[in-house]
C-alpha positions as a Markdown table, in Angstrom:
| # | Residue | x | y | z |
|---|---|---|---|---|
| 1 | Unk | -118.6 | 159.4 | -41.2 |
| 2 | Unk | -115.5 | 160.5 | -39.6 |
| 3 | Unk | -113.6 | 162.8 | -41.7 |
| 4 | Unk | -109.8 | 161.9 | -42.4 |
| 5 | Unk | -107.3 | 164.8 | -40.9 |
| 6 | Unk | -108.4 | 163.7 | -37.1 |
| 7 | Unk | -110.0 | 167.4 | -35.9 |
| 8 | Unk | -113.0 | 166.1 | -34.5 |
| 9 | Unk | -113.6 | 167.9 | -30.9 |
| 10 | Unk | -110.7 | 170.4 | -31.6 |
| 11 | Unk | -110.8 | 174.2 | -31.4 |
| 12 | Unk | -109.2 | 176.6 | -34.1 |
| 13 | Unk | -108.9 | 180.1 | -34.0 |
| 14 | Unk | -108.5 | 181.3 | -37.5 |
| 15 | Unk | -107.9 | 185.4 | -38.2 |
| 16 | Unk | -108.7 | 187.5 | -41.4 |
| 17 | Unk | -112.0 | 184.4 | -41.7 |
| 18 | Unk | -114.7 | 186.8 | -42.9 |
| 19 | Unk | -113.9 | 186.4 | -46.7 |
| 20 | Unk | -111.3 | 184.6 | -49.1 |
| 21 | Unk | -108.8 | 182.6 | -48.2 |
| 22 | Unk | -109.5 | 182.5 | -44.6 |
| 23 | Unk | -112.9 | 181.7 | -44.5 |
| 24 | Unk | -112.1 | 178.9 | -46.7 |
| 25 | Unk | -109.9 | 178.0 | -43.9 |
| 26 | Unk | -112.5 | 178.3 | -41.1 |
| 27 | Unk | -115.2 | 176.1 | -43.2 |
| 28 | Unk | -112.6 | 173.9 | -44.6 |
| 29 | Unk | -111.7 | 173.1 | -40.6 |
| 30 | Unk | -115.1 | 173.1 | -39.6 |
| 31 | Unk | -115.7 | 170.2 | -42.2 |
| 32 | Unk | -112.9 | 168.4 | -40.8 |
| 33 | Unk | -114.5 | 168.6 | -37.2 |
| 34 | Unk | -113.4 | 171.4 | -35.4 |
| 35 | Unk | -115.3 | 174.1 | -33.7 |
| 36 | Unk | -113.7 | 177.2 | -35.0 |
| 37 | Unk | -113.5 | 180.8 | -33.8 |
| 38 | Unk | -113.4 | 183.5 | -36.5 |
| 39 | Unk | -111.9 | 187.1 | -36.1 |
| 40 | Unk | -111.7 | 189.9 | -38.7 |
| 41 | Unk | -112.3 | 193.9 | -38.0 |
| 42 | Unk | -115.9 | 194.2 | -39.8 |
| 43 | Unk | -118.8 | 192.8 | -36.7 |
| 44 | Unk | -120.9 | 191.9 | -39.4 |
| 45 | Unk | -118.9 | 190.2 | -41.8 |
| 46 | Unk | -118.0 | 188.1 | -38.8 |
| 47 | Unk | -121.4 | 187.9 | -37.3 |
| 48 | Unk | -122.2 | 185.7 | -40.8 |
| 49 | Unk | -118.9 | 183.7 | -40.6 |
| 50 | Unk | -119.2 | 182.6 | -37.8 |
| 51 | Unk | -123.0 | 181.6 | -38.7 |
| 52 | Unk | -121.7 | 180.0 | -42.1 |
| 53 | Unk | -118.9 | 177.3 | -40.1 |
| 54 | Unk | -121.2 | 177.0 | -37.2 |
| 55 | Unk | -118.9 | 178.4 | -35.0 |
| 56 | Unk | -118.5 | 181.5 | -32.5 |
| 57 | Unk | -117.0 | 185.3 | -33.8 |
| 58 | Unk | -114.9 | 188.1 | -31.8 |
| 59 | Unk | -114.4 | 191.5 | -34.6 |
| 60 | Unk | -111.3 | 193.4 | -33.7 |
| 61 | Unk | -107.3 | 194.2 | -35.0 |
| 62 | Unk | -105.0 | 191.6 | -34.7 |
| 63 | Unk | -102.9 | 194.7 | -34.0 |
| 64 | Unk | -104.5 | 194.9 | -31.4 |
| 65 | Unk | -102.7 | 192.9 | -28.3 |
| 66 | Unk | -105.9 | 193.3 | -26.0 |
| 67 | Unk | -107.9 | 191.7 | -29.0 |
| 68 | Unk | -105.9 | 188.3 | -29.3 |
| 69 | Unk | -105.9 | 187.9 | -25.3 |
| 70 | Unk | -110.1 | 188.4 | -25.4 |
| 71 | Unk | -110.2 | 186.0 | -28.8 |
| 72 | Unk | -108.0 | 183.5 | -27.0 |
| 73 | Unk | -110.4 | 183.6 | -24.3 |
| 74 | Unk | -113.8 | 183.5 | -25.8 |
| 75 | Unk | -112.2 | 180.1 | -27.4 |
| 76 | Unk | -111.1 | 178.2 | -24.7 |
| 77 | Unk | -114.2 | 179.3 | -22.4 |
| 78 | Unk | -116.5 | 178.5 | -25.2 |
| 79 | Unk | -114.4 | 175.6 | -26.4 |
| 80 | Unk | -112.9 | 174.5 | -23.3 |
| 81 | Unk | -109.4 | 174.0 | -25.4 |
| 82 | Unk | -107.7 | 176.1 | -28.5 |
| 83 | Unk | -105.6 | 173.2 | -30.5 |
| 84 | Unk | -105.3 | 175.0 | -33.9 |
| 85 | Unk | -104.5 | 178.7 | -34.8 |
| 86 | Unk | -104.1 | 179.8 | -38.2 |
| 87 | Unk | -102.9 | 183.3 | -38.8 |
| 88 | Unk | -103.8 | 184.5 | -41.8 |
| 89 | Unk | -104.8 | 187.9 | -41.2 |
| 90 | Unk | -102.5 | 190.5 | -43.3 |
| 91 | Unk | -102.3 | 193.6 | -44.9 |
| 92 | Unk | -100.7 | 194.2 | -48.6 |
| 93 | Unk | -100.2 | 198.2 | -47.2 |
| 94 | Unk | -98.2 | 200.3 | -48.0 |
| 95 | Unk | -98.1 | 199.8 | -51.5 |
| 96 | Unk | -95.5 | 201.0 | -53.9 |
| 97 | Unk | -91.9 | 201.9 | -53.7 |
| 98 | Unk | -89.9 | 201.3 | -50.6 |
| 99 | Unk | -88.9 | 204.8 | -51.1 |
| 100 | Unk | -92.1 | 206.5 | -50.3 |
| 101 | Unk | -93.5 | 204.2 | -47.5 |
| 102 | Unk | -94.4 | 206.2 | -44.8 |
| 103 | Unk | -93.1 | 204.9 | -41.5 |
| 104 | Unk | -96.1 | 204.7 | -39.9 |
| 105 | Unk | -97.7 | 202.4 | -42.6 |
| 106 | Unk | -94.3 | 200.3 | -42.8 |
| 107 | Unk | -94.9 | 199.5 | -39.0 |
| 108 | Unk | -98.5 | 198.4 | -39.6 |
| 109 | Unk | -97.3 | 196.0 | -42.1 |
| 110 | Unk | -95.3 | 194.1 | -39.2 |
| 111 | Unk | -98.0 | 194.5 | -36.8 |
| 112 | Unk | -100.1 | 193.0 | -38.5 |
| 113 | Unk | -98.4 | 190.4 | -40.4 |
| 114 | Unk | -95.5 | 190.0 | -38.5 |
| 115 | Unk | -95.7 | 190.7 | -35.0 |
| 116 | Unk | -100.0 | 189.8 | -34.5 |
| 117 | Unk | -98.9 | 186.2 | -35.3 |
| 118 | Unk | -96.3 | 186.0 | -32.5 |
| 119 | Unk | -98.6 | 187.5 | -29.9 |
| 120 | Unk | -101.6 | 185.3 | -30.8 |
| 121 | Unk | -99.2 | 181.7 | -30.6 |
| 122 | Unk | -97.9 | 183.6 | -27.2 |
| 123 | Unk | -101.6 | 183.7 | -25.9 |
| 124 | Unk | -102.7 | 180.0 | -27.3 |
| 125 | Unk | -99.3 | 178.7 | -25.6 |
| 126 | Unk | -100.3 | 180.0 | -22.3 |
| 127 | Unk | -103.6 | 179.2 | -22.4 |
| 128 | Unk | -103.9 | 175.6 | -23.4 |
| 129 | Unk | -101.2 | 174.6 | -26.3 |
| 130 | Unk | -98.2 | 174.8 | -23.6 |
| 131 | Unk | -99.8 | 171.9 | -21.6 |
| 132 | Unk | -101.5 | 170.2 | -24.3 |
| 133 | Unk | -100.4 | 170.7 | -27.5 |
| 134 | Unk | -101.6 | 171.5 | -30.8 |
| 135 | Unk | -100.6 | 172.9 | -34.2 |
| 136 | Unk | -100.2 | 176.6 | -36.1 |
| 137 | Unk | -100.1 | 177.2 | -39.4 |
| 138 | Unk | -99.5 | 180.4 | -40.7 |
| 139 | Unk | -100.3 | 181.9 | -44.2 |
| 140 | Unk | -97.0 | 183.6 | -46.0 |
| 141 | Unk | -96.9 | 183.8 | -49.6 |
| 142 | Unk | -95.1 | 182.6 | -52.5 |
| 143 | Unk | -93.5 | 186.0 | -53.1 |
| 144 | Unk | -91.3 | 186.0 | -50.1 |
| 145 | Unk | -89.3 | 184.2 | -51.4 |
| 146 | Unk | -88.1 | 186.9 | -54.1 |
| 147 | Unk | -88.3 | 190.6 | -54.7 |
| 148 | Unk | -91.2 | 192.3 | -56.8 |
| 149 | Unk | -92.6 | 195.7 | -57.9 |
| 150 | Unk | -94.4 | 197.6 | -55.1 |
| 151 | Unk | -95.0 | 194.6 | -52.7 |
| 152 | Unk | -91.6 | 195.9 | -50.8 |
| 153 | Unk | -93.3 | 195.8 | -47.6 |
| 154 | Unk | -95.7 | 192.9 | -48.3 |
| 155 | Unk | -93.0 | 190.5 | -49.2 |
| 156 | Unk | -90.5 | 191.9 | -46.8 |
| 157 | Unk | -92.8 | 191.6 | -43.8 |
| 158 | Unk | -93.9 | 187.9 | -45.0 |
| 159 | Unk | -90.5 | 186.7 | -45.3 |
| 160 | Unk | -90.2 | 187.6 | -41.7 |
| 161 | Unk | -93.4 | 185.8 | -41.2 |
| 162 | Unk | -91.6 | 182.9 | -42.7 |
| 163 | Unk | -88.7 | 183.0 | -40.1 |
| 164 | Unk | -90.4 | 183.5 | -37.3 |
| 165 | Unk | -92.4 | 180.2 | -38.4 |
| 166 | Unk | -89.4 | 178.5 | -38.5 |
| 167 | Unk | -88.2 | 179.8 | -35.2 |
| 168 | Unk | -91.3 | 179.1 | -33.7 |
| 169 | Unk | -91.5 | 175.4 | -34.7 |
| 170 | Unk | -88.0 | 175.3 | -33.0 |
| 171 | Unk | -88.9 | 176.6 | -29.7 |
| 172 | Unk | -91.9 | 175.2 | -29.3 |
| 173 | Unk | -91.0 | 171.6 | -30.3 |
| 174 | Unk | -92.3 | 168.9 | -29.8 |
| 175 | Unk | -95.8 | 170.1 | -28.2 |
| 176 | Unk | -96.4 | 172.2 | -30.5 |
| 177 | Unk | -96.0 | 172.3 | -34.4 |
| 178 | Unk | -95.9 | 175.0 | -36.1 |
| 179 | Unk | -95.4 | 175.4 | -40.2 |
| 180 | Unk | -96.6 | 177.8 | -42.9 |
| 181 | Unk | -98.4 | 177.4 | -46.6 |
| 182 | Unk | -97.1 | 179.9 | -49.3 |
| 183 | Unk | -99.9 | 180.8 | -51.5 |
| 184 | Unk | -99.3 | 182.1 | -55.1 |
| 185 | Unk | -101.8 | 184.3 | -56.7 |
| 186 | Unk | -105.2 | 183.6 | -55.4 |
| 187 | Unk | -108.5 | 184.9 | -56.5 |
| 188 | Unk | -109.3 | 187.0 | -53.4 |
| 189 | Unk | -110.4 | 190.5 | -52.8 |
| 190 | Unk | -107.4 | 191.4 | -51.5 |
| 191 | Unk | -105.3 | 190.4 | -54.9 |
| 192 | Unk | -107.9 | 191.7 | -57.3 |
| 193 | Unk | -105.6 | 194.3 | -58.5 |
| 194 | Unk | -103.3 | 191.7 | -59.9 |
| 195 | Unk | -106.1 | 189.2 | -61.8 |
| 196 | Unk | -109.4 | 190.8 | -62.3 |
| 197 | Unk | -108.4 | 191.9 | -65.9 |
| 198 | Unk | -106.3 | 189.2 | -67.1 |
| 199 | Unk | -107.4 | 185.8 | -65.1 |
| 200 | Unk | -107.6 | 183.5 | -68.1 |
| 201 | Unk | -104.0 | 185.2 | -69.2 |
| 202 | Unk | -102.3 | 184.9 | -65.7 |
| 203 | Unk | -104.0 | 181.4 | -65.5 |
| 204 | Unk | -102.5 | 180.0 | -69.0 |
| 205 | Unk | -99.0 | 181.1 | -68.1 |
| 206 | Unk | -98.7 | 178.2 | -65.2 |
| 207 | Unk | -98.3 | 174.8 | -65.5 |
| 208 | Unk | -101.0 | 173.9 | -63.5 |
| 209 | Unk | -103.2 | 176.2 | -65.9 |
| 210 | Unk | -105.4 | 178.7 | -63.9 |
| 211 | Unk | -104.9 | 180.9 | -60.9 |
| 212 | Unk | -105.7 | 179.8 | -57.7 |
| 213 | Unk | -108.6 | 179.5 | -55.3 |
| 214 | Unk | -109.1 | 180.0 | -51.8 |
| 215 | Unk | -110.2 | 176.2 | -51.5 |
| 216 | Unk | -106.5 | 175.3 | -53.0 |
| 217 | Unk | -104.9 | 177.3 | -49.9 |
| 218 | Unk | -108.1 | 175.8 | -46.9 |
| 219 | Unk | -107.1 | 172.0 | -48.1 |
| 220 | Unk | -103.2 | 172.6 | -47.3 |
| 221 | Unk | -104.0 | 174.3 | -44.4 |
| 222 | Unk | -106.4 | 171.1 | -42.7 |
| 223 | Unk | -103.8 | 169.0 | -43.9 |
| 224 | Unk | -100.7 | 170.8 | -41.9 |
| 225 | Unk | -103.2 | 171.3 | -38.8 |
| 226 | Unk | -104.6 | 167.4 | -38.7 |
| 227 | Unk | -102.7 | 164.7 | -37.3 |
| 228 | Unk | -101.8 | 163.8 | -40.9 |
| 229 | Unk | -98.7 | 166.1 | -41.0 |
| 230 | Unk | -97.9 | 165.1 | -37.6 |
| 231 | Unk | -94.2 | 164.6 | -38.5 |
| 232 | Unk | -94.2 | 168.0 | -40.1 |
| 233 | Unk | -93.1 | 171.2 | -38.8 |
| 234 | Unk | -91.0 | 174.0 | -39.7 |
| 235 | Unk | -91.8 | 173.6 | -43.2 |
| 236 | Unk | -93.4 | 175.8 | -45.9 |
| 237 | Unk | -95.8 | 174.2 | -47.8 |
| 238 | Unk | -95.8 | 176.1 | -51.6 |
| 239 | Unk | -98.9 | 176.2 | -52.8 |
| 240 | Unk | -98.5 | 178.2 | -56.3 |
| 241 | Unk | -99.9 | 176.1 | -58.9 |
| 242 | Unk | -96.8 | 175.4 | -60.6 |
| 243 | Unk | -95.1 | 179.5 | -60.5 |
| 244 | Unk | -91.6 | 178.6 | -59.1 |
| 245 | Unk | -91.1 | 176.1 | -62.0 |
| 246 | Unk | -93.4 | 178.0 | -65.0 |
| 247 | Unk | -89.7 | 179.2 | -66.6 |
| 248 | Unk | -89.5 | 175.5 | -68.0 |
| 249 | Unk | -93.4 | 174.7 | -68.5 |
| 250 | Unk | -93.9 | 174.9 | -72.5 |
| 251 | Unk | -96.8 | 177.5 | -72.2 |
| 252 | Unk | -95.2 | 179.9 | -70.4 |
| 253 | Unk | -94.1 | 183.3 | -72.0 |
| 254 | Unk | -90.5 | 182.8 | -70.5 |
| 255 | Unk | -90.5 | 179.2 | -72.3 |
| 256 | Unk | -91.4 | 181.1 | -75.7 |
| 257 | Unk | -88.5 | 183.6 | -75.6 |
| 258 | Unk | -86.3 | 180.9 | -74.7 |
| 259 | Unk | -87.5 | 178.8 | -78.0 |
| 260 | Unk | -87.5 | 182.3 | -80.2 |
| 261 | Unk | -83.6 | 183.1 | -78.7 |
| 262 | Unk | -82.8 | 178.9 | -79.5 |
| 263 | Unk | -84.6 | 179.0 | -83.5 |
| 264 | Unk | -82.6 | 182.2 | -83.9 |
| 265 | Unk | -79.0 | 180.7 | -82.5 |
| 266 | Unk | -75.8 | 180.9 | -84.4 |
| 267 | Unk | -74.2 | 177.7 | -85.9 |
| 268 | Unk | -72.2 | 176.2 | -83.0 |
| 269 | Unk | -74.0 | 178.2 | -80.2 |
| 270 | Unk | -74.7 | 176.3 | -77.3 |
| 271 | Unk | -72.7 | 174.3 | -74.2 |
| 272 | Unk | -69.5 | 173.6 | -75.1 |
| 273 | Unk | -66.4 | 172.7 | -72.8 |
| 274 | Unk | -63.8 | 175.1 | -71.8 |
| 275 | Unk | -64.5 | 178.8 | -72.7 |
């Protein structure tokens, strides 16, 4: 049976794809028909990714320029084309105030979540998508689009991310599309901090009533890479279950105060016209 999103005989590169969300990317694409390169910097843990989508593995930095150029050609030698390239490799380091981020760890942030994305679209351009096509779909996050404690970097070097996808899209219309998906909080390693003592809690307070899963993020993904979306690019696909709009969901603790402030009002409190 032919799946529906059109990836049958495509390549995809897909980075950070030896646990969470991208791995759930990788087999996700995989499903959908494409033959899928995986990177991350653990040889093992991509060793058995690359088993599990039945596809081929390079370890190494995306920080590392020398590693994109060698994972861009292990996939087009093996693959004979590279139509797809998902960045989603990142780092939530250095965490904590703006005010004691060491330089060197403020730079890594944008090497790897900023700059690593540019450089791998630069080497799938001039290897095959310049010619012939194909689509990128990078991985920001729902928090760039506002401010939050001790993510300075994080969401500072993602809404970066999110204009350089924009830019990209731009530039390297109409061969090439290029859009992003904005995760909210998914149950990953990586955001453990945030849910692994309060899931059900954090889960209640959206609309769409639990946190999120890596499968939530691999489905957007497929859908922005296939042909499906093939009028689509420089957009940002939210994928949050419901957090940019939880203010006016009833079960959300903002909604509460709001009803507490509202039983509590003064006679005549309320709009009125004029001041």
């Amino acid at each position: 049976m032919m799946s529906p999103y059109g990836l049958e005989g495509r390549a995809a590169i897909v980075t950070g794809a030896s646990r969470g969300i991208g791995l759930a990317v990788a087999e996700a694409l995989a499903g959908a028909g494409a033959r899928v390169c995986v990177t991350a910097r653990d040889p093992d843990a991509v060793r058995s990714a690359a088993e599990r989508v039945g596809g081929i593995g390079l370890a190494g930095s995306v920080a590392d320029g020398a590693h994109l150029t060698e994972l861009t050609a292990l996939t087009l030698s093996t693959f004979g084309r590279v139509d797809i390239v998902v960045n989603n490799a990142a780092t939530n380091l250095p965490y904590g105030p703006l005010m004691d981020a060491e330089p060197e760890r403020w730079r890594e942030a944008f090497a790897v979540n900023v700059e690593a994305p540019l450089r791998l679209v630069q080497c799938a351009w001039r290897a095959w998508m310049g010619e012939h096509g194909g689509a990128v779909v990078n991985v920001c996050t729902e928090g760039a689009g506002h401010v939050g404690p001790q993510v300075g970097a994080y969401g500072t070097s993602k809404a970066a991310l999110l204009h350089l996808t924009q830019q990209l899209a731009g530039e390297l219309a109409p061969k090439v599309r290029v859009n992003s998906v904005s995760p909210g909080l998914i149950r990953t390693e990586m955001a453990r901090f945030v849910w692994e003592h309060s899931e059900d809690e954090l889960g209640a307070g959206l609309p769409l009533g639990r946190v999120g899963r890596p499968e939530d993020i691999a489905r957007a993904v497929t859908w922005l890479a296939s042909d499906a979306a093939e009028w689509i690019t420089g957009a940002d696909l939210l994928v949050d279950g419901g957090t940019r709009v939880r203010a006016a969901y009833p079960g959300s603790p903002a909604h509460a105060v709001h009803e507490r402030l509202r039983a509590r009002k003064p006679d005549g409190w309320g709009p009125r016209a004029g001041r």
